[in-house]
N, C-alpha and C positions, 0 to 999 in steps of 0.2 A: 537484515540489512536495512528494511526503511525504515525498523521502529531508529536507527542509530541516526539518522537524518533528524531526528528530534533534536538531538544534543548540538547538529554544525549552524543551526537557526538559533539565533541568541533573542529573539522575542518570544513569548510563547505562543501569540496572536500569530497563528497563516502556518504551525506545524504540521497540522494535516494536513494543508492543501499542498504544503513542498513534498509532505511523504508523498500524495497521489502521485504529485507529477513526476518527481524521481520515480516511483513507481512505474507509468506510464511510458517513460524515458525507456524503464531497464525489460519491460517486456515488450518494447520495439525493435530494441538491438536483441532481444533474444529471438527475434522473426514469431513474435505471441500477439496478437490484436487483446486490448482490454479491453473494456467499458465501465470507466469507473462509477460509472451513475446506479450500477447494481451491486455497487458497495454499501451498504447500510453507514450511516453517518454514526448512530450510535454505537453500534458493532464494533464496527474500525475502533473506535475511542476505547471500546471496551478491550480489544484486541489490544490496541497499541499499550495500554494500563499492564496486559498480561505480560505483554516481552518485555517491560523493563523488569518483570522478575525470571527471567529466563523462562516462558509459557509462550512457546512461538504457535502452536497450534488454532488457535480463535483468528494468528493473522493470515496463519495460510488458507485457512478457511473460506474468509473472505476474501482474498486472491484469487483461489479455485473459482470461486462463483463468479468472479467477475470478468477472466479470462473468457473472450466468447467463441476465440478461431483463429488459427493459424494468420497470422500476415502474410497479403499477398504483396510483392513487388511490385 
């Protein structure tokens, strides 16, 4: 679902930072704390390269890791 956020940004300049923050956005409402700052920049890049062939695995990857604890209210 965020590599598809590439496609609704019509620049290609600031796609990963909207993917973060949709990102960020959607494991708030799932009650998940992240921390995107333990997402590797290069990774990500490499991740997101792999879901536009359908290869979601490198981006859950770096999700998992970056997930640190449940939100509290």
């Amino acid at each position: 679902m965020t590599n598809q956020t590439t496609w609704a940004v019509t620049f290609r300049e600031g796609n990963g930072r909207a993917q973060l923050q949709y990102l960020k956005q959607l494991a708030a409402r799932a009650g998940h704390a992240i921390d995107l700052t333990r997402i590797d920049r290069s990774a990500w890049l490499d991740a997101s390269g792999r879901s536009n062939a359908g290869d979601h695995a490198a981006t859950i990857r770096c999700i998992r890791q970056a997930l640190s604890r449940p939100a509290t209210a």
